[in-house]
Z-matrix of the N, CA and C atoms (Angstrom, degrees):
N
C 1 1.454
C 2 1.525 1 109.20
N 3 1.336 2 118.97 1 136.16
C 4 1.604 3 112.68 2 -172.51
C 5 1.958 4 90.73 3 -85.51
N 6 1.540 5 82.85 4 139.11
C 7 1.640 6 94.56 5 178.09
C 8 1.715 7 99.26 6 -95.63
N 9 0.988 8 117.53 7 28.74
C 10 1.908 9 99.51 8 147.94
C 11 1.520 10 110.89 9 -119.94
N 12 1.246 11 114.77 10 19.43
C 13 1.495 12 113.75 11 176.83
C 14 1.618 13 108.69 12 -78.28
N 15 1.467 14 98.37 13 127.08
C 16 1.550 15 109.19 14 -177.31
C 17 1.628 16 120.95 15 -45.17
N 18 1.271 17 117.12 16 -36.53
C 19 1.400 18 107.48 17 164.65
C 20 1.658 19 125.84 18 -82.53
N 21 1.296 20 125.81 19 -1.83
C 22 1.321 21 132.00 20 177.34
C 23 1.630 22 91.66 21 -69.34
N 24 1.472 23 108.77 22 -65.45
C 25 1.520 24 135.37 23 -153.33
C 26 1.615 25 79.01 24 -44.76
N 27 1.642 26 116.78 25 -68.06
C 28 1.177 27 115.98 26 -163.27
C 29 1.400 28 136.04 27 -54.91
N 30 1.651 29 113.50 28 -15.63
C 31 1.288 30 135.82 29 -178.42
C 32 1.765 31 107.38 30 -82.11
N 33 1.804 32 97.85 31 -27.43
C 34 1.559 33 88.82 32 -168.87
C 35 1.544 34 98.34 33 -95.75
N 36 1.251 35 119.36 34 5.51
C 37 1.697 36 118.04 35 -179.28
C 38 1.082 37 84.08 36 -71.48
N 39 1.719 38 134.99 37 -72.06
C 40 0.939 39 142.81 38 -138.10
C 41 1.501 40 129.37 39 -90.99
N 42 1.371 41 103.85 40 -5.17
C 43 1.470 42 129.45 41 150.59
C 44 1.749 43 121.45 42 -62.06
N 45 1.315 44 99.36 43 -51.78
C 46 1.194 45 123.96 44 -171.32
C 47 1.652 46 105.63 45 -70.10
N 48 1.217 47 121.32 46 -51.86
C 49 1.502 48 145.69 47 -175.10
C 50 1.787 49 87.83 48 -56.76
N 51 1.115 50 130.24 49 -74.35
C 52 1.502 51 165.68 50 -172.80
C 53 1.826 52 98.28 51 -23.19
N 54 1.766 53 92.75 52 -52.28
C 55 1.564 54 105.38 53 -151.89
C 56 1.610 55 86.81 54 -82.56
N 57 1.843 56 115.44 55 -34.95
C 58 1.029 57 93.21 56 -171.97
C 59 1.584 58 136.93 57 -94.13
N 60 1.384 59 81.81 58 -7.49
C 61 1.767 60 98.87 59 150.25
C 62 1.470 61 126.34 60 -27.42
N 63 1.862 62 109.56 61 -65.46
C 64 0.980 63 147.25 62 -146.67
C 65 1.664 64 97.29 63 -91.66
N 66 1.396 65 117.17 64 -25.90
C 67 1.498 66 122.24 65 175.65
C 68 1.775 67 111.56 66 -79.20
N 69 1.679 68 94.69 67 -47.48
C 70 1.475 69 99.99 68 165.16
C 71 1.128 70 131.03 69 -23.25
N 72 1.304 71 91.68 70 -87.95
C 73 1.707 72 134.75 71 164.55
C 74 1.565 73 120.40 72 -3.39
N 75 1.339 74 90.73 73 -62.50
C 76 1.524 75 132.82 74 177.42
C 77 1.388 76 103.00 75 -49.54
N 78 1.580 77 105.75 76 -71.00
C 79 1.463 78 118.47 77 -170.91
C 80 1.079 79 128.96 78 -54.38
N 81 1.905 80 110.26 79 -8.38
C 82 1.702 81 116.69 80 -153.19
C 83 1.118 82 104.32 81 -147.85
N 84 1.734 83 118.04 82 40.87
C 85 1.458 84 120.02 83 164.70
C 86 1.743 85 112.76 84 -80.13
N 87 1.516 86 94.97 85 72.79
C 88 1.610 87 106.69 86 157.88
C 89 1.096 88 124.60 87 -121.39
N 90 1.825 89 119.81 88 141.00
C 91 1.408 90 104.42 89 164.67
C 92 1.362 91 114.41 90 -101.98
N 93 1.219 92 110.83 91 154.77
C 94 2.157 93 113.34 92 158.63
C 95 1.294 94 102.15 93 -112.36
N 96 1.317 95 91.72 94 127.68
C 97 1.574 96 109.23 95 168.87
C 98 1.487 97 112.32 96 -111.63
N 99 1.340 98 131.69 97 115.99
C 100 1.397 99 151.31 98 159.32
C 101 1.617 100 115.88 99 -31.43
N 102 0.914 101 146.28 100 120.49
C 103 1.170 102 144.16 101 163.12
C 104 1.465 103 110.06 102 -67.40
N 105 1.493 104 117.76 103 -174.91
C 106 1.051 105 118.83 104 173.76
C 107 1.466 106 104.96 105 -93.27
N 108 1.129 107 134.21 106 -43.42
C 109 1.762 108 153.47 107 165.74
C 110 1.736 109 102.21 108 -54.75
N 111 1.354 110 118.72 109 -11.52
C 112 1.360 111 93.69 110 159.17
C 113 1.987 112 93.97 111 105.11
N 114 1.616 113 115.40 112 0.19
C 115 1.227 114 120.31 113 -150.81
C 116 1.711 115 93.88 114 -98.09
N 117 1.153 116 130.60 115 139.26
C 118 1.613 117 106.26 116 162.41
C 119 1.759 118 121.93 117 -136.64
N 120 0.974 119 118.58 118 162.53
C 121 1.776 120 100.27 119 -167.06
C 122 1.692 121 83.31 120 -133.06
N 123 0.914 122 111.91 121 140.23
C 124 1.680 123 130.39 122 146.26
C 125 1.510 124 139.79 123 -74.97
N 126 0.866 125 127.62 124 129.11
C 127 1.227 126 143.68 125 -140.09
C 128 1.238 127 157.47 126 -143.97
N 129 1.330 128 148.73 127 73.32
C 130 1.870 129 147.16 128 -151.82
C 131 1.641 130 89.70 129 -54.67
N 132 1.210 131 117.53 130 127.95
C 133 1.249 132 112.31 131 131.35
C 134 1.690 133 111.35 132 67.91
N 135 1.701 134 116.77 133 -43.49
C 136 1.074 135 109.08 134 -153.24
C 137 1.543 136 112.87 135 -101.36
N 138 1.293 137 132.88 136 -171.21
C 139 1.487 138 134.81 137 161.74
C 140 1.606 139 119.50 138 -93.42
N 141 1.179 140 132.00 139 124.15
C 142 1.185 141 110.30 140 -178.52
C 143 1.967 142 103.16 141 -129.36
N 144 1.684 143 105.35 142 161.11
C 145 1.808 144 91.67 143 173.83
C 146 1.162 145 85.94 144 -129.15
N 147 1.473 146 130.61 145 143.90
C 148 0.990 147 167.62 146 -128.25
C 149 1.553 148 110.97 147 -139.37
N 150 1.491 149 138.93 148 120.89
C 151 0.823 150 129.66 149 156.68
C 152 1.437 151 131.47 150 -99.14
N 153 1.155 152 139.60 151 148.20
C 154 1.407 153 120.22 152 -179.16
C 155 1.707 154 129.19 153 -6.14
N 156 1.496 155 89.95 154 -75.85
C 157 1.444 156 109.51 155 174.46
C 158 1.367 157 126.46 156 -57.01
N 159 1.744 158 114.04 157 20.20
C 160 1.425 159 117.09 158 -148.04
C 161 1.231 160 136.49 159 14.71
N 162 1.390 161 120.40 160 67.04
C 163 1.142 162 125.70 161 147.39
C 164 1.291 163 124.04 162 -111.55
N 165 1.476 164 106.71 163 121.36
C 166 1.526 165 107.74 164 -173.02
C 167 1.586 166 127.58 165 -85.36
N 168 0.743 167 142.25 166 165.80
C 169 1.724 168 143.11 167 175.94
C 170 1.351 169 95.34 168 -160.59
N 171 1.688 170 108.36 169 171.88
C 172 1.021 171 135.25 170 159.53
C 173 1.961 172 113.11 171 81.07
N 174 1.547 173 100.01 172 18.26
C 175 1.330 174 100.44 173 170.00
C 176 1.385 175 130.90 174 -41.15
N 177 1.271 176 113.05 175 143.91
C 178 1.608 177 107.25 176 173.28
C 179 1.473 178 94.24 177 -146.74
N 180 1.305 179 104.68 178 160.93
C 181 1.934 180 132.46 179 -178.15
C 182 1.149 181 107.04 180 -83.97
N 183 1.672 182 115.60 181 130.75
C 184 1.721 183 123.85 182 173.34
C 185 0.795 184 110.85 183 -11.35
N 186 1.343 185 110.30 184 162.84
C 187 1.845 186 107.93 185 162.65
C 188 1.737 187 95.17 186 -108.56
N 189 1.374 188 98.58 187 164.85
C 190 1.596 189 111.55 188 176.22
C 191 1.306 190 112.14 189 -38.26
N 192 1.246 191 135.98 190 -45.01
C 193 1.377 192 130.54 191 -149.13
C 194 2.015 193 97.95 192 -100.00
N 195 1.221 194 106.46 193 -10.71
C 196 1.338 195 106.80 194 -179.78
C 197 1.456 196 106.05 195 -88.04
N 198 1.789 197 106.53 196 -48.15
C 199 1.545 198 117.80 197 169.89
C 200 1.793 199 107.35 198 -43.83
N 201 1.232 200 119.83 199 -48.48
C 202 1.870 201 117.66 200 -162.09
C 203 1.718 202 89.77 201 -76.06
N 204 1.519 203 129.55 202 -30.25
C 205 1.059 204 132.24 203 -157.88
C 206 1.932 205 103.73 204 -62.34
N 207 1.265 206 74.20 205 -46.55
C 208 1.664 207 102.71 206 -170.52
C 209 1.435 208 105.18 207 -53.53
N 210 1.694 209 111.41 208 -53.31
C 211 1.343 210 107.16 209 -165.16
C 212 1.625 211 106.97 210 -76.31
N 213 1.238 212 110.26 211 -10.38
C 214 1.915 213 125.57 212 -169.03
C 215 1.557 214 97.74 213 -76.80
N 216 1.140 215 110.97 214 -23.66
C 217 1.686 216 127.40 215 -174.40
C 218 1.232 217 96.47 216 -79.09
N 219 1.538 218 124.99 217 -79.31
C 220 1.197 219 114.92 218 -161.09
C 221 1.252 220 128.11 219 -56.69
N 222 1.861 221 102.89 220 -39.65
C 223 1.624 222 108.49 221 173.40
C 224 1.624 223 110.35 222 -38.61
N 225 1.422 224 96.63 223 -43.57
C 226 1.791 225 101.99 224 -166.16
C 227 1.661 226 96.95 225 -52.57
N 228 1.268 227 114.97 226 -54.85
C 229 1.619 228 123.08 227 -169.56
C 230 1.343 229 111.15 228 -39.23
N 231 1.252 230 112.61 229 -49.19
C 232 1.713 231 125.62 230 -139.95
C 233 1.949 232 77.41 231 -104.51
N 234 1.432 233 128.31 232 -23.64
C 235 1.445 234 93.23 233 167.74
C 236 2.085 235 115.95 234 -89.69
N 237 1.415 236 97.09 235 -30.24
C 238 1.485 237 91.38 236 159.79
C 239 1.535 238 120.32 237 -48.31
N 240 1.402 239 103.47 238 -71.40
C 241 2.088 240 88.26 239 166.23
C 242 1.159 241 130.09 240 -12.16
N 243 2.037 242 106.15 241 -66.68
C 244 1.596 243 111.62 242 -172.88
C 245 1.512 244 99.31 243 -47.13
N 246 1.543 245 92.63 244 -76.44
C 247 1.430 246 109.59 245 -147.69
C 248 1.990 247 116.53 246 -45.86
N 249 1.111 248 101.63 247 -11.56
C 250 1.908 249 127.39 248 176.48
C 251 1.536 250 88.80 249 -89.98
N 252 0.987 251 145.63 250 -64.27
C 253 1.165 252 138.63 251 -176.79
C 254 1.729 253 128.73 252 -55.38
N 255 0.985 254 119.91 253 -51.11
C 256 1.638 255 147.94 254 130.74
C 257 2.071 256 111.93 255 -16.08
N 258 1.221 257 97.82 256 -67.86
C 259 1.185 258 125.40 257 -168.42
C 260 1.495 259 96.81 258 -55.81
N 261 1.399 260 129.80 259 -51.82
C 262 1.658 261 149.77 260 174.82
C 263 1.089 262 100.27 261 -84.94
N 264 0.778 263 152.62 262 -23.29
C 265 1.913 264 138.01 263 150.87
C 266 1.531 265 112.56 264 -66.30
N 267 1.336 266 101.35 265 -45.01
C 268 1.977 267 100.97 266 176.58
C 269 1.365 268 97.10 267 -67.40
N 270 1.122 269 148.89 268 -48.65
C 271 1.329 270 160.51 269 -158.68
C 272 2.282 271 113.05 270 -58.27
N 273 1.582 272 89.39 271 -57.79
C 274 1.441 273 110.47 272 -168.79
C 275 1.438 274 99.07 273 -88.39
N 276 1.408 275 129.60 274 -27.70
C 277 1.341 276 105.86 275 -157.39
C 278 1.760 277 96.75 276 -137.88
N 279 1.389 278 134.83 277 134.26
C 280 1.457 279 120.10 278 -167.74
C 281 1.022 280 99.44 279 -70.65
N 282 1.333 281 148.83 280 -68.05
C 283 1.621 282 178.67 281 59.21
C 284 2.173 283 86.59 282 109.19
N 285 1.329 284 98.02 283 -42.81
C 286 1.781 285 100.54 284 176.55
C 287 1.509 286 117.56 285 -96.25
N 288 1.226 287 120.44 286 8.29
C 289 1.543 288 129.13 287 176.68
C 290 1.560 289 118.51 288 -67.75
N 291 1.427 290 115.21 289 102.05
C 292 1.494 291 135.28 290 -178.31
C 293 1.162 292 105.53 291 -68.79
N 294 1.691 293 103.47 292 151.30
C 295 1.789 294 113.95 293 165.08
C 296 1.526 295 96.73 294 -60.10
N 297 1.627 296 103.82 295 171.72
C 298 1.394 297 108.75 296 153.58
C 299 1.035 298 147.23 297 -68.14
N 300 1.278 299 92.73 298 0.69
C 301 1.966 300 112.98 299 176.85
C 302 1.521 301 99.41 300 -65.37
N 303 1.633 302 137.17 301 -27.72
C 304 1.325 303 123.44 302 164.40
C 305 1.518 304 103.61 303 -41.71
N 306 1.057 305 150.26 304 -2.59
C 307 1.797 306 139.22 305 174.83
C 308 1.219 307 97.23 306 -84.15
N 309 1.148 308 124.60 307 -29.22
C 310 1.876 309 110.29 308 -163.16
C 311 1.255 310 99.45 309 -105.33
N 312 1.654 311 146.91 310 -25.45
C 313 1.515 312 137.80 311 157.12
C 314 1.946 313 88.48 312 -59.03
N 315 1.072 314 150.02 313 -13.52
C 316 1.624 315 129.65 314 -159.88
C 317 1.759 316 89.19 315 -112.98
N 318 1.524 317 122.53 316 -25.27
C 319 1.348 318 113.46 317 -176.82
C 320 1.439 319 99.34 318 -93.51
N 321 1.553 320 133.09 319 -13.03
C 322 1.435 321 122.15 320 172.39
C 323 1.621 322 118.24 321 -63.03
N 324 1.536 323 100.36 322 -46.16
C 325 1.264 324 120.46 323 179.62
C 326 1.376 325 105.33 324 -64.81
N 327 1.526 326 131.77 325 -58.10
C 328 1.808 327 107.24 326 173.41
C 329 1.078 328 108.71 327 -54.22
N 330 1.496 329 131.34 328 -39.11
C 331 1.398 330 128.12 329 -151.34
C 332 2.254 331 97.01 330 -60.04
N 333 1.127 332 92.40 331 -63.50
C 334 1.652 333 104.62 332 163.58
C 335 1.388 334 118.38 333 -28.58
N 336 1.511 335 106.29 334 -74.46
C 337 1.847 336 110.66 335 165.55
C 338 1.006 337 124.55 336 -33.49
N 339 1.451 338 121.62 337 -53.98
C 340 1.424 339 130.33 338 -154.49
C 341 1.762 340 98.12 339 -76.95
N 342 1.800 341 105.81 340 -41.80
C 343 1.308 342 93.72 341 177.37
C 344 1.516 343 134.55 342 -96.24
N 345 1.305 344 100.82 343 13.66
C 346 1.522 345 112.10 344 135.65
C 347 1.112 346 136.95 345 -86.90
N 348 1.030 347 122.44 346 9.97
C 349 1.896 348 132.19 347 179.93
C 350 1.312 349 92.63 348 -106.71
N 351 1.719 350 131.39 349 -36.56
C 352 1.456 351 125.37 350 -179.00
C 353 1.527 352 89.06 351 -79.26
N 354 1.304 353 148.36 352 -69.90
C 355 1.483 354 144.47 353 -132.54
C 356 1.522 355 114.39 354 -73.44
N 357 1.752 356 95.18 355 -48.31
C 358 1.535 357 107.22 356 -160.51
C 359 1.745 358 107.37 357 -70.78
N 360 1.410 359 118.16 358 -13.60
C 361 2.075 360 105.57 359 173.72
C 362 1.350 361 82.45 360 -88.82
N 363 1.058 362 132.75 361 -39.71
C 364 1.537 363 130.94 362 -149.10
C 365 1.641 364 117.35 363 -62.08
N 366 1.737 365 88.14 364 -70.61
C 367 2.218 366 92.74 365 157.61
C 368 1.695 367 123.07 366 -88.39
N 369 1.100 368 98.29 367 0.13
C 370 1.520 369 83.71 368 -167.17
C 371 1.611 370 103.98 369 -124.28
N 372 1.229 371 137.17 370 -44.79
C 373 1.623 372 136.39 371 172.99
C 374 1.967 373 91.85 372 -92.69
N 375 0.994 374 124.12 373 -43.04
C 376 1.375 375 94.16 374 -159.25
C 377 1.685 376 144.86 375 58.84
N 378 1.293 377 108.57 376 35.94
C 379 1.519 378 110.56 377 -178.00
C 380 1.695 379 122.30 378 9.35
N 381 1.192 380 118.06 379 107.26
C 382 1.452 381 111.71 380 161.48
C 383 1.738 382 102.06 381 97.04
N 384 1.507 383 132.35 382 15.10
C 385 0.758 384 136.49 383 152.58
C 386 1.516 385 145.34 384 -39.54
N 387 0.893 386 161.71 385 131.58
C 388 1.861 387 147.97 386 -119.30
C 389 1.909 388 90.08 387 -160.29
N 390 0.482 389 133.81 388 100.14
C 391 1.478 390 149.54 389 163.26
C 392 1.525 391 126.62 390 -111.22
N 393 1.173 392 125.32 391 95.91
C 394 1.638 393 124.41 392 165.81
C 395 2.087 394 92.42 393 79.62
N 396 1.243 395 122.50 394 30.75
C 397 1.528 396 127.83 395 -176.29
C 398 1.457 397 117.77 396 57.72
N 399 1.600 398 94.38 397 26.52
C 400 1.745 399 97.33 398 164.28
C 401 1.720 400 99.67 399 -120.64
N 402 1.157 401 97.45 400 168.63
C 403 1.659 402 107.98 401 -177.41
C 404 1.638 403 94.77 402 -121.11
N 405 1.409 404 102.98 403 126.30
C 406 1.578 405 107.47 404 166.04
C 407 1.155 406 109.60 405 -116.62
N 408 1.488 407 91.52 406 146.51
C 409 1.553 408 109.43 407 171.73
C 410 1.841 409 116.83 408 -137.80
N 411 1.387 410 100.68 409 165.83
C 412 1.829 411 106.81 410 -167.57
C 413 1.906 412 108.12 411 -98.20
N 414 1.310 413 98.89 412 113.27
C 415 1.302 414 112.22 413 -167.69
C 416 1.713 415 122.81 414 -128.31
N 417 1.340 416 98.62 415 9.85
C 418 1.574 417 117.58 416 -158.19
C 419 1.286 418 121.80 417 -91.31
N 420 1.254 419 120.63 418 84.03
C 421 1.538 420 137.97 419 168.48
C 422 1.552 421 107.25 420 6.77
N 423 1.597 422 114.57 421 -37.21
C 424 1.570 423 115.93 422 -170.97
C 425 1.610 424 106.58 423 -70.53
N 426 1.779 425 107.73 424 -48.18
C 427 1.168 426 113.75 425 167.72
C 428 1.587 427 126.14 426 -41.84
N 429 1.428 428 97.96 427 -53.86
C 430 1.896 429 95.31 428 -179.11
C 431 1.781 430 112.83 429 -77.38
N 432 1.259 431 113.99 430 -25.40
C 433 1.036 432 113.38 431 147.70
C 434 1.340 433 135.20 432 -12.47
N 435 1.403 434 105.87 433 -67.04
C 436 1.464 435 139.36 434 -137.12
C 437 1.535 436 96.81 435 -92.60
N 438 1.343 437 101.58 436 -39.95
C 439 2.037 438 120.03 437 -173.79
C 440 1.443 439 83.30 438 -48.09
N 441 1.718 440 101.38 439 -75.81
C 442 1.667 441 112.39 440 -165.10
C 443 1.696 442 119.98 441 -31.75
N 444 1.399 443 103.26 442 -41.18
C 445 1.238 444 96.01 443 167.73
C 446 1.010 445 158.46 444 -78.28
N 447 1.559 446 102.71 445 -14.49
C 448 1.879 447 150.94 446 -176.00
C 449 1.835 448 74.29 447 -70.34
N 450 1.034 449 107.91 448 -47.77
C 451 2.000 450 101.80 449 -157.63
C 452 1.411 451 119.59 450 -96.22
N 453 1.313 452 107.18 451 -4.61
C 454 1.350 453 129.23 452 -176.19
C 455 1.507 454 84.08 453 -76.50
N 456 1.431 455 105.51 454 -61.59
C 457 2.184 456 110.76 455 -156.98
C 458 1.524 457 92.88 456 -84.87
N 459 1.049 458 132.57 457 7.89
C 460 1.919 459 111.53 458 154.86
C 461 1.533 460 89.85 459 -95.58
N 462 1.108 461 126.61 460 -36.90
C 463 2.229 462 101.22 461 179.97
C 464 0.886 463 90.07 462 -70.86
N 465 1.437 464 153.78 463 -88.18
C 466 1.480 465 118.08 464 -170.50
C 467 0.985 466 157.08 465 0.60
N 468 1.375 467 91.85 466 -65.49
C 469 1.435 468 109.52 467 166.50
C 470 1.556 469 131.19 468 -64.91
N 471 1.673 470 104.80 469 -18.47
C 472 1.514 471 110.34 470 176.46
C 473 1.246 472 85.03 471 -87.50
N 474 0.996 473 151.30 472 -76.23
C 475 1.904 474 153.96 473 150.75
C 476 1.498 475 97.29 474 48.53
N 477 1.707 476 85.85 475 -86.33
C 478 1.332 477 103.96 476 -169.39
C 479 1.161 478 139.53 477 -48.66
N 480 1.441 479 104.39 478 -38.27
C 481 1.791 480 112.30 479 173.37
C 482 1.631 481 109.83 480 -83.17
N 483 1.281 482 126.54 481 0.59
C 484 1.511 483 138.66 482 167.61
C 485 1.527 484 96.88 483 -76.54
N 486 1.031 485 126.49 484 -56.58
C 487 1.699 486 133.13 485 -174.28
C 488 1.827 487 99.22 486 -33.98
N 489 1.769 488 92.26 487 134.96
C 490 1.921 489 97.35 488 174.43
C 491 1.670 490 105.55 489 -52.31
N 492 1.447 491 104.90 490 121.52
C 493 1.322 492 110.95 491 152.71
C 494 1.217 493 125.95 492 -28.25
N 495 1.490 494 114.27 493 -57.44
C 496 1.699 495 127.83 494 -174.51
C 497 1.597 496 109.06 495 -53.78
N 498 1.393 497 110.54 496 -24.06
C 499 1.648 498 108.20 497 -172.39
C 500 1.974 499 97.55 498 -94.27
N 501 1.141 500 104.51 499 -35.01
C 502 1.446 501 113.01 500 -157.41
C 503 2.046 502 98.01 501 -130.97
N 504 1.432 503 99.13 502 67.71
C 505 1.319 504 113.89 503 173.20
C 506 1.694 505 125.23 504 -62.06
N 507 1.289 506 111.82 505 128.44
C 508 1.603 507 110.91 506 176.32
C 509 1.679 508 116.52 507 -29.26
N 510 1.114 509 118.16 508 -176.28
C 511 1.136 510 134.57 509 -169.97
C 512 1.874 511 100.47 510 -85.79
């Protein structure tokens, strides 16, 4: 495949963009939760209450639906990785050139994303939530992150089924 062809170039932006999404992502599983006083603490995973003077007490462990959330996240990550990784091997070398069925593993994976970007504020943070006389809210770099990438792998995915048939033959 000649590597100055405008859609190669464009596949490896977006490979590249994809992986580093997915490194981000990775790096910035924190939440901030807002107090009601305006106070906020940062956080793995956990709940914390905050007193003025920041000192926190009264920690408690995810709840289930944040824990499955979590792991629904990463799966998503670690198939964006592959499939970015994959994607630049089919790309650079003919010998690695996929059917076009790579569109429907890249539309499963938004399809997944996207409906964790609708589910996860919805059942699991809930905007504007009041817990122990703090109000939490979803503010976490991993989250907005995560959008970008949900939207990154549907252009892709239209991408992909644009790609010449003749190089990237049906099933």
């Amino acid at each position: 495949m000649n590597c100055t062809n405008p859609s190669f170039l464009l596949w490896i932006v977006f490979a590249n963009i994809t992986l580093m999404v997915v490194v981000a992502s990775g790096l910035s599983h924190q939440w901030i939760y807002i107090s009601l006083n305006n106070e906020f603490a940062e956080m793995q995973g956990l709940y914390f209450r905050c007193t003025p003077d920041h000192e926190c007490f009264d920690i408690q462990p995810i709840s289930d639906w944040r824990f499955v959330a979590l792991i629904l996240n990463s799966s998503i990550q670690a198939i964006l990785a592959s499939l970015a990784l994959i994607q630049i091997l089919s790309l650079c070398y003919e010998e690695f050139q996929l059917p076009r069925v790579c569109a429907f593993f890249y539309a499963i994976a938004a399809i997944l994303a996207i409906g964790i970007i609708i589910i996860f504020p919805w059942k699991v943070v809930k905007l504007g939530l009041e817990m122990n006389g703090h109000k939490f809210t979803w503010l976490s770099w991993s989250f907005y992150i995560f959008i970008i990438g949900a939207f990154l792998l549907v252009a892709m995915t239209i991408e992909c089924f644009l790609i010449d048939p003749n190089k990237y033959p049906e099933l």
